[in-house]
DRENDO-1510 file (C-alpha; in Angstrom, 1 decimal, always signed):
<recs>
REC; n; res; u; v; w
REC; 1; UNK; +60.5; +85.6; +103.6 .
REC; 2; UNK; +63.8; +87.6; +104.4 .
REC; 3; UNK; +64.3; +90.3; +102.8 .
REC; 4; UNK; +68.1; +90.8; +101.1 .
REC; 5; UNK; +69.7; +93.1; +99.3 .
REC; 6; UNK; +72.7; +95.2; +97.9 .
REC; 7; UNK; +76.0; +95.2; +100.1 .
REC; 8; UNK; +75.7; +98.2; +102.2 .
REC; 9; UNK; +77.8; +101.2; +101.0 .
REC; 10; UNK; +80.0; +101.8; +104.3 .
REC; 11; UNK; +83.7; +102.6; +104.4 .
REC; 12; UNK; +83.9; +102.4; +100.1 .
REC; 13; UNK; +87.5; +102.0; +99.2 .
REC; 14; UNK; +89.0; +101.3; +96.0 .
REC; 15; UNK; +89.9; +98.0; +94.8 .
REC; 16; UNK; +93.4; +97.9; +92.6 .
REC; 17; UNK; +93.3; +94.1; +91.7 .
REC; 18; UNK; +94.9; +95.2; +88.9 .
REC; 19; UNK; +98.4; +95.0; +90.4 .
REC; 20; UNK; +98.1; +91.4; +90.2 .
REC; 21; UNK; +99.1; +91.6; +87.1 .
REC; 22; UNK; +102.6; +94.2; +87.2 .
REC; 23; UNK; +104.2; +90.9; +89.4 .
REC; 24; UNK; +104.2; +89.1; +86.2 .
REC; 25; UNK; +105.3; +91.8; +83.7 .
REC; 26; UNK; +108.0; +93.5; +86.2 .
REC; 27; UNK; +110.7; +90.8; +84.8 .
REC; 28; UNK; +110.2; +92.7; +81.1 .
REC; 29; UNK; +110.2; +96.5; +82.7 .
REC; 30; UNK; +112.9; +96.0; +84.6 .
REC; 31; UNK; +115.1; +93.4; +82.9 .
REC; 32; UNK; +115.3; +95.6; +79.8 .
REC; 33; UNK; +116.9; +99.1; +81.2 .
REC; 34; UNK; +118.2; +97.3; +84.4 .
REC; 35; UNK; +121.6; +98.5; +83.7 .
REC; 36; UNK; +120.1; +102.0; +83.8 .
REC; 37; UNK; +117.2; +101.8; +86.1 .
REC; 38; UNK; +118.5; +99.2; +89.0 .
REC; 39; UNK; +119.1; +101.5; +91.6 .
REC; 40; UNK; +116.6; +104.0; +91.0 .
REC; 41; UNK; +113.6; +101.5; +91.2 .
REC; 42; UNK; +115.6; +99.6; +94.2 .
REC; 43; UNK; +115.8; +103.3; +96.1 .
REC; 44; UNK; +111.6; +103.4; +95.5 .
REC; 45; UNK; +111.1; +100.2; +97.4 .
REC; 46; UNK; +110.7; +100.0; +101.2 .
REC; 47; UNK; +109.4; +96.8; +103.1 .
REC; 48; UNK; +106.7; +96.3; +105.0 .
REC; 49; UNK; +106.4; +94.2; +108.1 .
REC; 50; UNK; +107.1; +89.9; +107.9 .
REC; 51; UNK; +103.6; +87.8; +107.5 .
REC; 52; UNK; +104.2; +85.8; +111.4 .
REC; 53; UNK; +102.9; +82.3; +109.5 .
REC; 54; UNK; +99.5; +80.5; +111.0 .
REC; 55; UNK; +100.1; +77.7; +108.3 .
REC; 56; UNK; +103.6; +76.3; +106.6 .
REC; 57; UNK; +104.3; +76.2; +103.3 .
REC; 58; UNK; +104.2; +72.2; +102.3 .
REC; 59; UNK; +106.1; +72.1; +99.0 .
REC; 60; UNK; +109.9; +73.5; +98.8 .
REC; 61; UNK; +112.8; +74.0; +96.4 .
REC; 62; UNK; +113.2; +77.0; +93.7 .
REC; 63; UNK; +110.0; +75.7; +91.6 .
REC; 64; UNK; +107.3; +75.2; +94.7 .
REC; 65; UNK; +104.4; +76.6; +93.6 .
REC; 66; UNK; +104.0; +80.2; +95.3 .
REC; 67; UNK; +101.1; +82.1; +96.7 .
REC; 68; UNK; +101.6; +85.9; +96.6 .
REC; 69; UNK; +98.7; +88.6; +98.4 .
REC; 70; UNK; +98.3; +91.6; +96.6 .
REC; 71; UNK; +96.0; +94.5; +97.9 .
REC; 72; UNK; +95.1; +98.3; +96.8 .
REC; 73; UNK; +95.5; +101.8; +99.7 .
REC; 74; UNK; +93.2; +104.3; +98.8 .
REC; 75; UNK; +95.4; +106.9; +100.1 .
REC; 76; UNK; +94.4; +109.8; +97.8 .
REC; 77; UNK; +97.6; +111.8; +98.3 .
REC; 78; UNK; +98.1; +112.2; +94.3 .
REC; 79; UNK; +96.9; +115.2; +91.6 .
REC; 80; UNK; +93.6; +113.4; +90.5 .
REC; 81; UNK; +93.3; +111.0; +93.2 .
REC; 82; UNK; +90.4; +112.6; +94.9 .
REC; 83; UNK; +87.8; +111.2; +92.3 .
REC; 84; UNK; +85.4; +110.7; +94.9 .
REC; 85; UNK; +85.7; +113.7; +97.2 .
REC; 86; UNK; +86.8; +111.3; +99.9 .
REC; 87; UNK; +89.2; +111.9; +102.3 .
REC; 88; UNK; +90.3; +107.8; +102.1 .
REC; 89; UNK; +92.0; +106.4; +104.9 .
REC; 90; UNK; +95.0; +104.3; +104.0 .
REC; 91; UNK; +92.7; +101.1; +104.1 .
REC; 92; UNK; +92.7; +98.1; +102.3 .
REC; 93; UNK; +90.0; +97.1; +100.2 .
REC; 94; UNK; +89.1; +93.5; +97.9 .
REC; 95; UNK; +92.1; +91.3; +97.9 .
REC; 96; UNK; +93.5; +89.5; +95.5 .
REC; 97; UNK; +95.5; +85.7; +96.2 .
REC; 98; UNK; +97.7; +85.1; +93.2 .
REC; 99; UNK; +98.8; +81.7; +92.5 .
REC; 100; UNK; +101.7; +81.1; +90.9 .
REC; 101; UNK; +101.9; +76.8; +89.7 .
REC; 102; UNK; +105.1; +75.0; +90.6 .
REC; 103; UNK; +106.1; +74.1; +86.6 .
REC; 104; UNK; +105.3; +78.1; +85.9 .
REC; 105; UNK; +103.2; +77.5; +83.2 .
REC; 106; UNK; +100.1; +79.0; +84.8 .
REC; 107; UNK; +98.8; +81.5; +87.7 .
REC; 108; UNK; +95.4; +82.8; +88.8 .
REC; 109; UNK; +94.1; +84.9; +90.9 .
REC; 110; UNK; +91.3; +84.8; +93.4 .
REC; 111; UNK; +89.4; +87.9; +94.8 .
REC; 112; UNK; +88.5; +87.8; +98.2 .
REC; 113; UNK; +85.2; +90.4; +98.7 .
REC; 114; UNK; +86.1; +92.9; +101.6 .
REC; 115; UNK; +82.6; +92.6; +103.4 .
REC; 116; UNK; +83.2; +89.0; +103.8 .
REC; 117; UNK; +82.9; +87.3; +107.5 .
REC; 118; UNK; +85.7; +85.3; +108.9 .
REC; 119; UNK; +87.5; +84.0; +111.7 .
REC; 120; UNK; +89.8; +86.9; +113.7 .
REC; 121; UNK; +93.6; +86.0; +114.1 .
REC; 122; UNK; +95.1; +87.8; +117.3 .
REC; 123; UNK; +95.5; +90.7; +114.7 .
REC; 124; UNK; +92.0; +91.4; +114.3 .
REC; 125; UNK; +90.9; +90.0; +117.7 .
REC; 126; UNK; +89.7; +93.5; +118.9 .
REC; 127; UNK; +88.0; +94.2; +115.6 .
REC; 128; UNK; +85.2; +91.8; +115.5 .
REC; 129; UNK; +81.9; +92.8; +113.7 .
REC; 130; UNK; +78.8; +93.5; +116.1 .
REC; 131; UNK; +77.7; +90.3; +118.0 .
REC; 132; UNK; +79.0; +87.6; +115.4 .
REC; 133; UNK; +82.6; +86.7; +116.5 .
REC; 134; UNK; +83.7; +87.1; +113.4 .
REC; 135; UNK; +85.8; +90.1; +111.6 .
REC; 136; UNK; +85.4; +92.0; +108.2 .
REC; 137; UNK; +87.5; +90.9; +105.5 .
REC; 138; UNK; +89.4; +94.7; +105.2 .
REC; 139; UNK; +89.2; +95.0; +109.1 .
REC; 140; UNK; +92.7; +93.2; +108.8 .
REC; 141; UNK; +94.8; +95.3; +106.9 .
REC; 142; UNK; +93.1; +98.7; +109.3 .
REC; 143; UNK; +94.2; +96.3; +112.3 .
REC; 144; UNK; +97.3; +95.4; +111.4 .
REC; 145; UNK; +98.5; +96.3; +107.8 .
REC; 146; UNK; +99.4; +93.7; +104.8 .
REC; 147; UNK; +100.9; +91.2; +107.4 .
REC; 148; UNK; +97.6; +91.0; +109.6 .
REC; 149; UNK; +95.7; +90.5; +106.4 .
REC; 150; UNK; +97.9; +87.9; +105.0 .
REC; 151; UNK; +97.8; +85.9; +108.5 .
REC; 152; UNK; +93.8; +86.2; +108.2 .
REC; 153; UNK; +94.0; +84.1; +105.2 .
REC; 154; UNK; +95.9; +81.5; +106.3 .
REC; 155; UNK; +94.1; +81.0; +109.7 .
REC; 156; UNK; +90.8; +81.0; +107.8 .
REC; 157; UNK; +91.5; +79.1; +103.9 .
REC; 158; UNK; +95.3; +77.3; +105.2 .
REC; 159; UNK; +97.1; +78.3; +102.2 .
REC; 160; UNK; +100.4; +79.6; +103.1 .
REC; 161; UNK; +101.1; +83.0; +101.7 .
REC; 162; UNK; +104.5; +83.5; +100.2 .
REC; 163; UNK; +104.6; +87.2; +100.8 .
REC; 164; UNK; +102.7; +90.3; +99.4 .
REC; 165; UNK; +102.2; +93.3; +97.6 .
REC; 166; UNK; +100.6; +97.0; +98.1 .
REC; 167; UNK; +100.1; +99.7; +95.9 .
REC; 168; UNK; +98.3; +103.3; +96.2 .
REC; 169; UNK; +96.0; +105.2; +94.1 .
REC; 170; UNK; +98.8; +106.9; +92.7 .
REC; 171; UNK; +100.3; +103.9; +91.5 .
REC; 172; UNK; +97.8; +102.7; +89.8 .
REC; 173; UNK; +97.1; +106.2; +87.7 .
REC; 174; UNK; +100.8; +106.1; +87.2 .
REC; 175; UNK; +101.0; +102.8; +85.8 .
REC; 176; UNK; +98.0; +102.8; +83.2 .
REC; 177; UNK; +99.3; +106.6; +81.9 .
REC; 178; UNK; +102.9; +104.8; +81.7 .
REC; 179; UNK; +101.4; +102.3; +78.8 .
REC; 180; UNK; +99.1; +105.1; +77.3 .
REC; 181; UNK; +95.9; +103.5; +78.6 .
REC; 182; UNK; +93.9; +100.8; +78.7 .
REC; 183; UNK; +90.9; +100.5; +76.4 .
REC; 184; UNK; +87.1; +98.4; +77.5 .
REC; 185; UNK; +84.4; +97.1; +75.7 .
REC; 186; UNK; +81.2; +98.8; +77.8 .
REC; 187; UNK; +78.1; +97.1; +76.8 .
REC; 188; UNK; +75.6; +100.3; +78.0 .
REC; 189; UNK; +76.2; +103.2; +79.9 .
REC; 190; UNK; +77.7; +102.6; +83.1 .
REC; 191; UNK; +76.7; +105.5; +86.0 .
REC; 192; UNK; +77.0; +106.0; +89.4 .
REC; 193; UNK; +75.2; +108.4; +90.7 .
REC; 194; UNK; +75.4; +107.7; +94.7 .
REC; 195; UNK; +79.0; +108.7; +95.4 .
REC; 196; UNK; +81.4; +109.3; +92.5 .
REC; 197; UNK; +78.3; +110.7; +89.8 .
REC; 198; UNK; +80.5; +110.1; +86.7 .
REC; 199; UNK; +78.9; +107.9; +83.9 .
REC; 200; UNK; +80.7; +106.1; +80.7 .
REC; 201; UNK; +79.2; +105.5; +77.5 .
REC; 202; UNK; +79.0; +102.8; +75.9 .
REC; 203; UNK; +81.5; +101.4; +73.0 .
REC; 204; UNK; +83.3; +98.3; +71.8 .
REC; 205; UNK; +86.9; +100.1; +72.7 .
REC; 206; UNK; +86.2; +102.8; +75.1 .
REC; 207; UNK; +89.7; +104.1; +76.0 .
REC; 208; UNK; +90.3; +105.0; +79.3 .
REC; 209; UNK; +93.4; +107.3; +80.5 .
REC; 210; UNK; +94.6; +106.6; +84.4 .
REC; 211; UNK; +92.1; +109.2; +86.0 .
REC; 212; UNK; +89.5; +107.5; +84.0 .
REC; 213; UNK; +90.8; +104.0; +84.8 .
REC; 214; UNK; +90.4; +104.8; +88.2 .
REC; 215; UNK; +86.8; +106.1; +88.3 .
REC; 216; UNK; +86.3; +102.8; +86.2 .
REC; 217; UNK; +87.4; +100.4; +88.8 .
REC; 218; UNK; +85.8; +102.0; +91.4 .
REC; 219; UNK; +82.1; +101.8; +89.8 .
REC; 220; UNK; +80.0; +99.9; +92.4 .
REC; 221; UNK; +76.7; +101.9; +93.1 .
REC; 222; UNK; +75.2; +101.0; +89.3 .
REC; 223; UNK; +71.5; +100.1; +88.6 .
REC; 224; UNK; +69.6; +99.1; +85.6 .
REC; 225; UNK; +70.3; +96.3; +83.1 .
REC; 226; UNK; +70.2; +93.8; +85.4 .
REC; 227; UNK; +73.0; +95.1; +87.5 .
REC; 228; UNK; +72.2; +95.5; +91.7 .
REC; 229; UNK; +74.8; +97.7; +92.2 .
REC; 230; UNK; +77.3; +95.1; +94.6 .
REC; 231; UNK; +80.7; +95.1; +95.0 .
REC; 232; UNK; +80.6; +91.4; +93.5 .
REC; 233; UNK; +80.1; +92.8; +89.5 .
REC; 234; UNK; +82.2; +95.3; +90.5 .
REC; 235; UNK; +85.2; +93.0; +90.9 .
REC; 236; UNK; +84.1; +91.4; +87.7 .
REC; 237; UNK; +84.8; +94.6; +86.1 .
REC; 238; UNK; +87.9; +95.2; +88.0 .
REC; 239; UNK; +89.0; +91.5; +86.9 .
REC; 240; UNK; +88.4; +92.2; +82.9 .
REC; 241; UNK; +90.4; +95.4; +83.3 .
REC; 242; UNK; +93.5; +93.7; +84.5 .
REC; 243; UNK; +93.0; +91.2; +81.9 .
REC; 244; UNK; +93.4; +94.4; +79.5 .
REC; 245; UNK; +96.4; +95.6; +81.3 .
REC; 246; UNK; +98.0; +92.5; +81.0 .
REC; 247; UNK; +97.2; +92.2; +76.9 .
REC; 248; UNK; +98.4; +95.5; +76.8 .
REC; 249; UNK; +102.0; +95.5; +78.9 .
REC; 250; UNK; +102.4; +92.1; +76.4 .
REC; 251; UNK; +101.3; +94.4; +73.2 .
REC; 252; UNK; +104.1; +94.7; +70.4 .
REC; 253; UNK; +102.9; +99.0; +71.2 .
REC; 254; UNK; +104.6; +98.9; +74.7 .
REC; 255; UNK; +107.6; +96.4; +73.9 .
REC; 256; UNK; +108.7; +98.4; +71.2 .
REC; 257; UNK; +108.7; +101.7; +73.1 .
REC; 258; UNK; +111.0; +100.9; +76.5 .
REC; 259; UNK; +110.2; +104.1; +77.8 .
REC; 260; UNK; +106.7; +103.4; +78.5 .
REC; 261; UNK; +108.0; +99.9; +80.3 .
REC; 262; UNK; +110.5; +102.5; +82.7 .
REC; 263; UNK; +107.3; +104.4; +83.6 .
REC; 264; UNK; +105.6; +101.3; +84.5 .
REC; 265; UNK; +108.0; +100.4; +86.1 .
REC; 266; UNK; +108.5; +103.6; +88.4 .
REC; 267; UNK; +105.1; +104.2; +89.0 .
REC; 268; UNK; +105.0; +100.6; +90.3 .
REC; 269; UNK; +107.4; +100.7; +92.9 .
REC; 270; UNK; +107.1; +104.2; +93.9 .
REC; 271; UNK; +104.2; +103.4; +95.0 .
REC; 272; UNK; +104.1; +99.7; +96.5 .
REC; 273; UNK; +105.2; +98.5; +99.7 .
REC; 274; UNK; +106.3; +94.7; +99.3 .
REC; 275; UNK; +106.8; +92.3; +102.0 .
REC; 276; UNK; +110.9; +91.5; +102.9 .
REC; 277; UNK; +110.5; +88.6; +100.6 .
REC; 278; UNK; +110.3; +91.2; +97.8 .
REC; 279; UNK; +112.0; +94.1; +98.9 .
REC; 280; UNK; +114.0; +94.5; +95.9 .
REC; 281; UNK; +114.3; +94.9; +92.1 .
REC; 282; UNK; +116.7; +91.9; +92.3 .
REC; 283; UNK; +114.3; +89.6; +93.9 .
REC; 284; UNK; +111.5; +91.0; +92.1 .
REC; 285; UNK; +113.1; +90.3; +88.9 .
REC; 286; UNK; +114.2; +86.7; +90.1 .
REC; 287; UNK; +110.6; +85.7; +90.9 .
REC; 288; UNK; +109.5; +87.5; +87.8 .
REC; 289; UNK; +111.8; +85.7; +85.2 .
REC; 290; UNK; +110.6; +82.1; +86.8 .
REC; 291; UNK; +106.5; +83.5; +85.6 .
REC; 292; UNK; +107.5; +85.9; +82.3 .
REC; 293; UNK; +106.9; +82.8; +80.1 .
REC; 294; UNK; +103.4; +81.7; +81.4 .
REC; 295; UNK; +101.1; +82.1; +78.1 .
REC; 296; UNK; +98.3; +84.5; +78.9 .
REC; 297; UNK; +95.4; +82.2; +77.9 .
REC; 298; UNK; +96.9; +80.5; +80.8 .
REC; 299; UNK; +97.0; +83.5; +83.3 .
REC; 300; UNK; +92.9; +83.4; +85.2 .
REC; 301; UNK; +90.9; +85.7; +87.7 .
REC; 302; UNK; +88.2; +84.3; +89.4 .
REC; 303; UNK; +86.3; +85.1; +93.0 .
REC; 304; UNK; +85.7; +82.8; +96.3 .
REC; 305; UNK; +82.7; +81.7; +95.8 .
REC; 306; UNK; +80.5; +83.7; +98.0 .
REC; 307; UNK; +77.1; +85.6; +98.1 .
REC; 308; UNK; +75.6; +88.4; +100.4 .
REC; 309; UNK; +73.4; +86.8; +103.3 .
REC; 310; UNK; +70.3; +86.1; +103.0 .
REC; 311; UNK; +68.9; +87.2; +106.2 .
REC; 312; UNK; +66.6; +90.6; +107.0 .
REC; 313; UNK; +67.7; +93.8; +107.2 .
REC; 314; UNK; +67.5; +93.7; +111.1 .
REC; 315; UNK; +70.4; +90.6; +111.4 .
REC; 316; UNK; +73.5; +92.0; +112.5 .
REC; 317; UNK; +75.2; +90.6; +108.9 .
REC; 318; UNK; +72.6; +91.5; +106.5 .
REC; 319; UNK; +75.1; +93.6; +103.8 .
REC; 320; UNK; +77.8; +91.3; +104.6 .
REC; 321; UNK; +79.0; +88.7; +102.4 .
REC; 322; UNK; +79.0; +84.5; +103.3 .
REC; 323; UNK; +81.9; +82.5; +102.1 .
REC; 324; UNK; +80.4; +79.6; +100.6 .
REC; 325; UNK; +81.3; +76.1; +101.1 .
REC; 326; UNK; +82.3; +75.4; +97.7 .
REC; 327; UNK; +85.4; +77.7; +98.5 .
REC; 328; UNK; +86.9; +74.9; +100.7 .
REC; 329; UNK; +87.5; +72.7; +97.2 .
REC; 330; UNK; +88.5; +75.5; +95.6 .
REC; 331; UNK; +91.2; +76.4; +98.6 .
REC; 332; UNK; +92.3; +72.6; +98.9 .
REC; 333; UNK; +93.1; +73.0; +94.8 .
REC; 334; UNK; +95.4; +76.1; +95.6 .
REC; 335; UNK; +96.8; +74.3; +98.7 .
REC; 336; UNK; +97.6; +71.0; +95.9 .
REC; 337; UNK; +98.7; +73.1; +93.2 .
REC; 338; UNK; +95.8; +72.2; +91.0 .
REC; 339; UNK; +94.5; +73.9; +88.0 .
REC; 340; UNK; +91.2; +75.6; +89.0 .
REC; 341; UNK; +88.1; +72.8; +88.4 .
REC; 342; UNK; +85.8; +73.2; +85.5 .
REC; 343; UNK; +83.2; +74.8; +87.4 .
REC; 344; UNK; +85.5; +77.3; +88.9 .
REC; 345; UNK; +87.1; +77.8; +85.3 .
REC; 346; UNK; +83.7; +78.9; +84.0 .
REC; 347; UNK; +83.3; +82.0; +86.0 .
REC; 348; UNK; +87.0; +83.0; +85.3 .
REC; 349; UNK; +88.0; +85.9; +83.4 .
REC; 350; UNK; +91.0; +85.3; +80.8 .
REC; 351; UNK; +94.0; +87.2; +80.1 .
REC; 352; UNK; +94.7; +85.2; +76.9 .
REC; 353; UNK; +91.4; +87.3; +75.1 .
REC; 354; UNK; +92.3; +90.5; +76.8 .
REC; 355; UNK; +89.3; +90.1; +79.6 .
REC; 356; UNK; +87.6; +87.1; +77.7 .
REC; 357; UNK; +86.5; +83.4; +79.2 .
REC; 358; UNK; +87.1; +80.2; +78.1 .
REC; 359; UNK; +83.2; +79.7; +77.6 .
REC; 360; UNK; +82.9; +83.0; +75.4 .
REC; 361; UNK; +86.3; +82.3; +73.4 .
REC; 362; UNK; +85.2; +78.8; +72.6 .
REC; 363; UNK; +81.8; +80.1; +71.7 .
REC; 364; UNK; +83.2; +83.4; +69.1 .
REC; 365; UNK; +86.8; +81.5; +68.1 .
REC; 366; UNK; +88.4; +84.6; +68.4 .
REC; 367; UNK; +89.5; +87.2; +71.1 .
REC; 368; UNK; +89.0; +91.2; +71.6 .
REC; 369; UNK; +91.5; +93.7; +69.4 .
REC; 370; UNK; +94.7; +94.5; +71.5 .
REC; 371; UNK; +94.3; +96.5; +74.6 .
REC; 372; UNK; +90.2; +96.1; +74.6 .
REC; 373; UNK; +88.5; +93.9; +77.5 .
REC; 374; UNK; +85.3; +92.3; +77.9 .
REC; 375; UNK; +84.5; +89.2; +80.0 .
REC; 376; UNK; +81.1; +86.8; +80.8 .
REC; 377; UNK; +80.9; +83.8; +82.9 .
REC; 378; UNK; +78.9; +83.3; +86.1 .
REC; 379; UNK; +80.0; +84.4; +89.3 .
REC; 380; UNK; +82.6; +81.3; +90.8 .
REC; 381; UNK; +81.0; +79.3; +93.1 .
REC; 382; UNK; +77.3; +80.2; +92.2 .
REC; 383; UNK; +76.9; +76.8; +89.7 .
REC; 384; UNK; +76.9; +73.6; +90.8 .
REC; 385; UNK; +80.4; +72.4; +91.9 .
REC; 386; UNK; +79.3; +69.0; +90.3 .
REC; 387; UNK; +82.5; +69.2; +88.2 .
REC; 388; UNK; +84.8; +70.9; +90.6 .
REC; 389; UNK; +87.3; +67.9; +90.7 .
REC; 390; UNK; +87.9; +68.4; +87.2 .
REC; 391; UNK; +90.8; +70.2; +86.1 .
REC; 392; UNK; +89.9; +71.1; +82.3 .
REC; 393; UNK; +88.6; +73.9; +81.3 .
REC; 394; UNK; +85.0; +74.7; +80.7 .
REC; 395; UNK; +83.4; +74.2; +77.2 .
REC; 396; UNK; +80.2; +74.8; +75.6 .
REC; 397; UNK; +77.4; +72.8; +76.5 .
REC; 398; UNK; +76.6; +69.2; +75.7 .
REC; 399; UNK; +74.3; +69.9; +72.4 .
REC; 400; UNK; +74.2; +73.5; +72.8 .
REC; 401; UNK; +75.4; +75.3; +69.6 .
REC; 402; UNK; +78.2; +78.1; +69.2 .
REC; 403; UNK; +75.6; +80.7; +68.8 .
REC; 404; UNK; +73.5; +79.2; +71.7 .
REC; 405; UNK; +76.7; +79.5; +73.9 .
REC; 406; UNK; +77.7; +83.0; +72.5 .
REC; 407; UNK; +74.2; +84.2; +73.4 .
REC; 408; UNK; +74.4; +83.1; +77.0 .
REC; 409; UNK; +77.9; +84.6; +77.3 .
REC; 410; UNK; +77.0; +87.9; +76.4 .
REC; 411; UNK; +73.8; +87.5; +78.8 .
REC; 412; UNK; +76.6; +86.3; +81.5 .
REC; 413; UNK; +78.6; +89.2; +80.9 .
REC; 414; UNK; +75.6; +91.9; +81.0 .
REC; 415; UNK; +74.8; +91.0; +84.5 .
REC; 416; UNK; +78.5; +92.8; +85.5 .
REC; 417; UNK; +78.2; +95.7; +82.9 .
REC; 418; UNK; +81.3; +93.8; +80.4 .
REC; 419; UNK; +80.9; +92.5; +77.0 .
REC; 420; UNK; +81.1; +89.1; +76.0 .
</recs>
């Protein structure tokens, strides 16, 4: 029998999915004081390098759907950024594809695991891993930066990337301190003891300041409870804490006080490096004002179905992660502007209930208090894809009852350390 296990540890940089979410709020932070504000947060932004296209974009006009890349630096240059005692090397980590529906009534995102396998573009051509002929996922954005990464994924999924988005460890602190916070619902303690040896107890509304937040989405090397310490539950986590972040930007707290929404807003763009398609506060806010409206029940975060290899220790990918085949329907849906399929939808991660799922919402009838997290679902991809050209969303199952379903979610969400 081969013998699997755990992701190996190498090269461990953050993931900042989170920023995902500050494309869709950036209308409110900006709009608001941008008779103040405008030039300051334009002087902050400076544009990285145009995506050279391996795909084109087939739909047109001012409401084509669009597909924007957002990725995390774990530059470390900031007071508090050394969490890890690390020195960090500008590298990219997990990725996150936003997409953005043509009518603008919906957007989800898709992680994309940095230890996955794929096909090199001339970017990455020199950077391909041992003997397979094939590349790391973050060996693009060390190759090449945000462009090399964004013409990885559409050589390998053809779905045209609109343009993208960076932002730095600093960033991100700066961001969750703006809004006062972010809190989580943590099941059990969470510790790793490997690298960053910082542990979180447990609580229904843990609140977690931006140093915290940051040793949060970081977590990867935790054992016990059923958790195998992989990068995969980690970007579970990471998901549920945008979710927060977004319930929280939305919360009547952070409305009511624009000051908080000009600190957002600063850190932000201090911070990130957009692509020339966003290199301003005027075409951020443009793109913005077309999403501000989309109801955050309808706003999901889900990952390309993939799993680790399951080959020995002594293959040259054992530690790496497999794209699965059920990510080609999933691509051809972003490609068609489709809602994600039911099967896809199950594993997703809600903004509507602050880090809930469809599943566990149905199952409960109510969401998480303001500003608090928790998710379940199964990982995408890892069910059946008997459903997957479905576009409804997932519901309990056929004779199962509410506290049947309620029961599984909170199992669900206890393999990735998050509450149901």
């Amino acid at each position: 029998m081969s013998q699997t296990g755990p992701m190996a540890p190498h090269h461990r940089r953050a993931v900042f999915t989170v920023i995902a979410s500050t494309l869709l709020v950036l209308a409110i932070a900006t709009g608001t004081l941008v008779a103040v504000f405008y030039k300051h947060l334009d002087g902050n932004l400076h544009a990285g390098q145009a995506i050279k296209h391996e795909t084109t974009k087939k739909q047109s006009g001012p409401k084509a759907p669009l597909n924007i890349l957002v990725m995390g630096l774990d530059t470390r240059d900031c007071a508090g950024c050394k969490i890890d005692n690390e020195p960090g090397g500008d590298g990219s980590d997990t990725t996150i594809l936003v997409h953005i529906s043509a009518d603008r009534k919906s957007a989800y995102g898709i992680s994309i695991p940095r230890d996955a396998l794929v096909k090199p573009v001339a970017c990455t051509e020199h950077s391909l891993y041992k003997e397979t002929g094939l590349v790391q996922w973050n060996a693009a954005y060390s190759a090449g930066g945000a462009d090399c990464t964004a013409e990885q994924l559409e050589k390998n999924f053809g779905v045209f990337v609109d343009g993208y988005i960076t932002v730095n460890f600093g960033g991100f602190k700066g961001m969750v301190d703006a809004i006062h916070g972010v809190n989580m619902c943590i099941p059990f303690e969470l510790s790793d003891p490997t690298y960053e040896k910082y542990t979180f107890e447990p609580g229904k509304s843990v609140h977690l300041n931006g140093t915290n937040a940051l040793k949060y989405v970081r977590l990867r090397h935790v054992y016990g409870h059923g958790l195998d310490g992989s990068d995969i539950a980690r970007m579970k986590r990471q998901q549920a804490f945008i979710s927060a972040m977004i319930d929280k930007l939305h919360s009547a707290d952070t409305l009511a006080q624009p000051y908080k929404l000009v600190q957002f807003a600063n850190s932000l763009t201090k911070s990130m490096t957009p692509s020339p398609e966003f290199d301003s506060v005027k075409k951020l806010v443009k793109l913005a004002e077309q999403v501000k409206d989309i109801d955050l029940t309808n706003i999901q975060f889900i990952t390309v179905p993939s799993q680790p290899y399951d080959v020995p220790r002594t293959d040259p990918v054992w530690g790496r992660v497999e794209i699965l085949p059920a990510a080609k329907k999933m691509w051809k849906r972003v490609r068609q502007d489709k809602p994600l399929s039911q099967s896809l939808a199950s594993g997703a991660i809600s903004a509507g209930g602050a880090g809930t799922t469809s599943d566990s919402t149905a199952a409960s009838g109510s969401s998480t208090p303001s500003g608090t997290a928790s998710a379940s679902g199964v990982p995408s991809g890892s069910s059946s894809d008997s459903s997957s050209d479905s576009s409804s969303s997932s519901t309990s199952p056929s004779g199962s009852t509410s506290a049947e379903t309620s029961e599984q979610a909170t199992k669900d969400a206890a393999k990735y350390g998050l509450c149901a």
